[in-house]
C-alpha positions in Angstrom: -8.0 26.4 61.0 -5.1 25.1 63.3 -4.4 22.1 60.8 -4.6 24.3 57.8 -1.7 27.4 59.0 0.3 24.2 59.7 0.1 22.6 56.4 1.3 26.2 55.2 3.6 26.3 57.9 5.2 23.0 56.3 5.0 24.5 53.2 7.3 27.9 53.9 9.7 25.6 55.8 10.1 22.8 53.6 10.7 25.2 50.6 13.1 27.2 52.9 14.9 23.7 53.8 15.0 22.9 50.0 16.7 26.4 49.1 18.6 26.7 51.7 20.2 23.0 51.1 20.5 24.1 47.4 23.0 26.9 48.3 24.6 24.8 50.8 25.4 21.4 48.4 25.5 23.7 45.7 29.0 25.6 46.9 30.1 22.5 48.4 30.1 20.3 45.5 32.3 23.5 43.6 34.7 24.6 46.0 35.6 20.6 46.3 35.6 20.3 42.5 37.5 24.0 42.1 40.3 22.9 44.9 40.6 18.9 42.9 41.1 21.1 39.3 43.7 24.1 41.0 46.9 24.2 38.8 50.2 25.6 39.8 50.6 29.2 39.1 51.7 30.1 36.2 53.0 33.6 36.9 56.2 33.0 39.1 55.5 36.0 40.9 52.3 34.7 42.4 54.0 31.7 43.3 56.1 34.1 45.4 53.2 35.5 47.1 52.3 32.3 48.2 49.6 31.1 45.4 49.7 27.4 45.6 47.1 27.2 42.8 45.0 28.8 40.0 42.2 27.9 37.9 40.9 29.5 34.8 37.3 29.0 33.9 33.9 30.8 31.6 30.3 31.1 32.7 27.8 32.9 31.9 29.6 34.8 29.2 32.8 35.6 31.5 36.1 34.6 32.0 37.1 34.2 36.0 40.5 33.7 38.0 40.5 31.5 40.7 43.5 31.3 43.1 44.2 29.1 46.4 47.1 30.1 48.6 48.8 27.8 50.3 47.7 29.3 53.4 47.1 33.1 53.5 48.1 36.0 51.5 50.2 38.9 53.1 47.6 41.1 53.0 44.0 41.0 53.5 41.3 41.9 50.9 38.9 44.2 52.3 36.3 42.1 51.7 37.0 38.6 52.3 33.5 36.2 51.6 32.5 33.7 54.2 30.2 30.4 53.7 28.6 29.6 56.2 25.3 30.5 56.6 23.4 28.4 53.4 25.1 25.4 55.7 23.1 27.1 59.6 19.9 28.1 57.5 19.4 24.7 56.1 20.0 23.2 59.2 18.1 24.9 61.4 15.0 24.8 58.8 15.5 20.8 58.7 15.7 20.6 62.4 12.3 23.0 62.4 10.8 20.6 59.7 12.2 17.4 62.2 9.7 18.6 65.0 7.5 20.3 62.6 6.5 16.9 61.1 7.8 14.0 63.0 8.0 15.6 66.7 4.6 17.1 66.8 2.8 14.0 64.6 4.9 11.9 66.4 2.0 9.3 67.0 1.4 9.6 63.4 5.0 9.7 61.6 7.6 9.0 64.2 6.2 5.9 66.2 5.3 2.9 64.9 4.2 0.4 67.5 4.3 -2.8 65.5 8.5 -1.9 66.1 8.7 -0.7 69.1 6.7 0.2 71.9 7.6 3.8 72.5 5.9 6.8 74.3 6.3 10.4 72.4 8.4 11.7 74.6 11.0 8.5 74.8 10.6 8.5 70.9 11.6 12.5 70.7 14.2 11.6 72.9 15.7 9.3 71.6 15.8 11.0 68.6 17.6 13.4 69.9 20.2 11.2 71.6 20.8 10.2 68.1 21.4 13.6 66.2 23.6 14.8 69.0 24.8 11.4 69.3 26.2 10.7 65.9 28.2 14.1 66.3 30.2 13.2 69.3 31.2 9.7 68.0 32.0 10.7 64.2 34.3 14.1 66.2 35.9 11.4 68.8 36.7 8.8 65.7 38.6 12.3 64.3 40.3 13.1 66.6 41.4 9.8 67.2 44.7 8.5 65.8 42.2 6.6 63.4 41.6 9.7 61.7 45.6 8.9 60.1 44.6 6.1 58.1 42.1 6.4 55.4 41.1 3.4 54.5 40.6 2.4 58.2 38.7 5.8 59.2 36.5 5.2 56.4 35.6 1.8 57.2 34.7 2.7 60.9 32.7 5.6 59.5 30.5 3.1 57.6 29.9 0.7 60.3 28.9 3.5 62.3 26.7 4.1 59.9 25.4 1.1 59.5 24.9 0.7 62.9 23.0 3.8 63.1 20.4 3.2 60.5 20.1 -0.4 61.8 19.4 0.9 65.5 16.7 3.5 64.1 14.8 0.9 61.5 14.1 -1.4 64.6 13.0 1.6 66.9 11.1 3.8 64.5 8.7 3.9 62.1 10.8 3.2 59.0 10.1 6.5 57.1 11.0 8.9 60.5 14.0 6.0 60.6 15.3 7.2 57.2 15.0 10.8 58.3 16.7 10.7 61.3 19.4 8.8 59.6 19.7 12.0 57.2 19.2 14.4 60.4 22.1 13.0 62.0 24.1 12.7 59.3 23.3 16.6 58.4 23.9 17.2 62.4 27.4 15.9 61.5 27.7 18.0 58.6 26.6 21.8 60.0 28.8 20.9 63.3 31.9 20.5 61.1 31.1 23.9 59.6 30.1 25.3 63.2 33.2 23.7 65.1 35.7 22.9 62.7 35.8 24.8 59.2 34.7 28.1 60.4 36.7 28.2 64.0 39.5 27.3 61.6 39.1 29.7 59.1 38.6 32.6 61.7 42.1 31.7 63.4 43.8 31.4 60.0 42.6 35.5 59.1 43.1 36.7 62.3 46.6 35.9 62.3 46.9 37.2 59.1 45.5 40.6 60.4 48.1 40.3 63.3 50.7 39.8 60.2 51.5 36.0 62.0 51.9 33.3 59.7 48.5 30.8 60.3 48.9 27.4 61.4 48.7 25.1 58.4 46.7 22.5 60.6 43.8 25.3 60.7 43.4 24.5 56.8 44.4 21.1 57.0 41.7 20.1 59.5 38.7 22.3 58.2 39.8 20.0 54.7 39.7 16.9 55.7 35.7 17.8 57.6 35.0 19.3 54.3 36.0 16.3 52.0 33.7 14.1 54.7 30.9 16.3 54.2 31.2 15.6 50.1 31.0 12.1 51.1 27.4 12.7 52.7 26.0 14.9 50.5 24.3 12.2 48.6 22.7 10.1 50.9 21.3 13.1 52.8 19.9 13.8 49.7 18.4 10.4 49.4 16.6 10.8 52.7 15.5 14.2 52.6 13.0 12.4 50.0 12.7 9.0 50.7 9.0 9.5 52.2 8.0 9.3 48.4 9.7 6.2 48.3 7.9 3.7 50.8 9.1 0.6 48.7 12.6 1.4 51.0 11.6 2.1 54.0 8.4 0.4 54.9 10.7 -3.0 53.9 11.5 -5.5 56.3 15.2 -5.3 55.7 14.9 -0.9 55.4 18.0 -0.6 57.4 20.0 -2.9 55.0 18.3 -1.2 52.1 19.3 2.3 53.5 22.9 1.3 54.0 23.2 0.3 50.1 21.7 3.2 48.8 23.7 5.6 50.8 26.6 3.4 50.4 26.3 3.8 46.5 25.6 7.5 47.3 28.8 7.8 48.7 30.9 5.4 46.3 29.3 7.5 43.2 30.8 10.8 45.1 33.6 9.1 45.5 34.1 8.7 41.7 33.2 12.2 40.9 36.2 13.7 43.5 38.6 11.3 42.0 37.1 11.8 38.4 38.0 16.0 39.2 41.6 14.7 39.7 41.9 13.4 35.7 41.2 9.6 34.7 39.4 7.7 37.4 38.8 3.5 38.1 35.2 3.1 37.5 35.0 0.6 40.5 32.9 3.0 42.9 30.4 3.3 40.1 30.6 -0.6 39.6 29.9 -1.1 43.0 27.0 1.5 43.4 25.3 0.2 40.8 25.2 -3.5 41.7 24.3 -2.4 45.2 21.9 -0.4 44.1 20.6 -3.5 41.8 20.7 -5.6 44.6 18.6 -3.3 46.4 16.1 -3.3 44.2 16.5 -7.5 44.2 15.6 -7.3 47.6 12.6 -5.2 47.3 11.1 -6.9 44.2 7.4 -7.8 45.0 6.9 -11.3 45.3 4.1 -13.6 43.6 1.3 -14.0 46.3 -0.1 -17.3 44.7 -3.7 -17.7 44.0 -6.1 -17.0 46.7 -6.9 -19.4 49.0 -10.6 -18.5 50.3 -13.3 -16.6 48.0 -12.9 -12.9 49.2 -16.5 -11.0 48.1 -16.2 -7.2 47.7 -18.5 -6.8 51.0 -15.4 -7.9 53.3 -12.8 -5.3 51.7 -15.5 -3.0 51.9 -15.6 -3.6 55.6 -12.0 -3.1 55.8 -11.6 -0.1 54.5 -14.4 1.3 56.3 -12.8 0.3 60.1 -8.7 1.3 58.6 -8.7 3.7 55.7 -11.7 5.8 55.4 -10.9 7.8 58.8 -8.4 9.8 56.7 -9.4 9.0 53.4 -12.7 10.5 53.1 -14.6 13.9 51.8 -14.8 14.7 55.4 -12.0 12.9 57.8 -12.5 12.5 61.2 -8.8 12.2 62.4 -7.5 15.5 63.7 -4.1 15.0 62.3 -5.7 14.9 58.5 -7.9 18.3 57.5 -8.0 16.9 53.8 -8.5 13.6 52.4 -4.0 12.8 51.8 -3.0 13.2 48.2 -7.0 13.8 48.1 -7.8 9.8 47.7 -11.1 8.9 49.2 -13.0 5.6 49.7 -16.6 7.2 50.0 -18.0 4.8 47.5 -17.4 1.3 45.3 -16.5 3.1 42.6 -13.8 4.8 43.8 -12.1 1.8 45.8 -12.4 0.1 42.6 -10.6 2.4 40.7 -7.8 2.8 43.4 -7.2 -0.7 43.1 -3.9 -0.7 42.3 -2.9 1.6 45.1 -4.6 -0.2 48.1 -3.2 -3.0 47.3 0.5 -1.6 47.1 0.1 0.8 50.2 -1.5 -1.8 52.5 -0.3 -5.4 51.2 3.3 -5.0 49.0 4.4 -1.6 51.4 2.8 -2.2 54.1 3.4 1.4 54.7 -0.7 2.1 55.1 -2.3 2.6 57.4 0.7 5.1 58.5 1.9 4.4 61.7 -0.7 1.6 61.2 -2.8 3.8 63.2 -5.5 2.0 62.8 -4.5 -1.2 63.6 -5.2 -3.1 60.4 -4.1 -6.8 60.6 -2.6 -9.2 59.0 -5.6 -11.3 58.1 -7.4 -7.8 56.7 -4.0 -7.8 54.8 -4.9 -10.6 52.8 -8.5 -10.5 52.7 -6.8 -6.9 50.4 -4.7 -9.1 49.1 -6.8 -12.0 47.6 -9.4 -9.4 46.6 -6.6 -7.7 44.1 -6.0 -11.3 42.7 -9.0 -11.7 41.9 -9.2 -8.7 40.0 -6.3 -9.3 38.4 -7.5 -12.8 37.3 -10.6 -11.2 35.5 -9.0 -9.1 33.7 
């Protein structure tokens, strides 16, 4: 019963993590493409109460009047809307899901020992050290005098992003690596909402209230967070659902293979904000995609050549029966695994047979089964796996 109000427990959160994110990336990606499309005024007069720009726009079977001041207007609106909390809720419900899935099953999902050798509680804390980690670096590299120089900022942002996933593909298992990338960089995305943008944005209206002009650094700070944030939006997105995906991160090279795709991620948002702006150079999109190609390149199965031994149906049968059928089975006997995953069992020949296709891929081409290789499986059961499928193949 335990097992079973936690699967629903995953459930409720992970849907609640998915909506939440929605709102969040949702007003995100507008208010950068609304500021990247303002106009100037067109009345003079607003100009003179300190519009700096407008936009005009229909949805939904309206018309609607956007304006920016340059910094605040004279007098306050009685309601004034804040957005902040789609960017708490979704983080808090990821950080939930984090120790939900990956802290609590951390023998199962966070460790792999054929990586590192790691105890759960150096594995959760390391983790940790990470989130909080990546947020103390990427504020220090802003407020350093880096944070003046684009193009430099942005190339010390990726290696430090490089270096991150790197670090975590060679201590974790590769898909709680690929999370924890997106946890951090999500850490670094809510924090410059929590520290930054809304700090900012308080200061800014309640020296409006006091009838003081705002310091223009208040806005000009809580935009420059907010256009890094666009920048991340898409390889968070990646991660939060890479685990369907264990062609990239059960890989040998998943850290290189997670730096291209969210490299693309980013070069592809990086079109789209200057595409906002009027005509664009399609070389972000260039670059994304050949990255993205070479990606796939890297991950391209490779021919195993003909077996080398006569592999009989007996000896995968054995296999299976010491690595697989503890979780997939009618009745499982691992704790962690109420229900056969995906409901895929290995009771009988007939129904390895006919998951053929998916043995092979999880345990020879992936490598990403047994998860956590929990079981132990080695490299010669590998291949017995392996010259079994070949042999298939070759009758059919």
């Amino acid at each position: 019963m335990e097992a079973y109000l936690l699967d629903w427990l995953n459930i409720f959160v992970r849907w609640l993590h998915f909506i939440t994110g929605v709102a969040w990336i949702g007003s995100s990606l507008y208010f950068i493409w609304l500021d990247n499309h303002l106009e100037e005024p067109h009345d003079s007069s607003d100009s003179e109460k300190g519009v700096g720009g407008e936009l005009w726009s229909v949805h939904g079977g309206g018309f609607y009047h956007a304006q920016k001041y340059k910094v605040a207007p004279v007098v306050l609106p009685d309601t004034l809307h804040w957005f902040k909390w789609e960017a708490y809720s979704t983080w808090l419900s990821g950080i939930f899901l984090l120790g939900l899935v990956y802290f609590m099953g951390a023998e199962i999902y966070l460790i792999d020992r054929s990586v590192a050798e790691l105890s759960v509680v150096m594995a959760i804390s390391i983790s940790i050290g990470f989130i909080a980690g990546g947020w103390f670096v990427y504020d220090l590299m802003c407020k350093s005098p880096l944070a003046k120089y684009d193009t430099a900022f942005a190339i010390a942002l990726l290696l430090m992003s490089s270096a991150l996933a790197w670090s975590l593909c060679h201590l974790f298992s590769g898909r709680a690596a690929f999370i924890l990338f997106g946890a951090t960089l999500g850490t670094i995305m809510v924090a410059n909402v929590f520290f930054v943008i809304i700090p900012g944005q308080k200061r800014m209206v309640g020296a409006a209230e006091r009838s003081e002009a705002p310091d223009p650094a208040d806005g000009q700070r809580a935009k420059l967070r907010s256009v890094h944030n666009t920048y991340f939006t898409l390889p968070v997105l990646f991660v939060m659902t890479s685990n369907h995906y264990a062609m990239t991160y059960s890989h040998e090279y998943n850290w290189a293979i997670l730096i291209a795709i969210s490299l693309a991620g980013a070069l592809i948002r990086i079109y789209f904000v200057a595409r906002h702006k009027g005509s664009a150079s399609p070389l972000p999109v260039v670059i994304a995609v050949v990255l993205l190609a070479a990606a796939a390149a890297l991950i391209a199965p490779r021919s195993q050549g003909e077996a080398a031994n006569a592999t009989t149906f007996s000896q995968v049968r054995n296999v299976i029966n010491a690595r697989c059928t503890s979780c997939h089975s009618s009745a499982p006997v691992h704790p962690a695994f109420p229900a056969a995953p995906l409901g895929v069992t290995f009771d009988t020949d007939e129904q390895i047979l006919a998951e053929a296709d998916r043995i092979h891929l999880q345990t020879v081409v992936t490598r990403v089964m047994p998860i956590g290789n929990l079981t132990a499986i080695t490299d010669e059961e590998r291949e017995i796996i392996a010259q079994w499928y070949r042999s298939l193949e070759s009758e059919q």
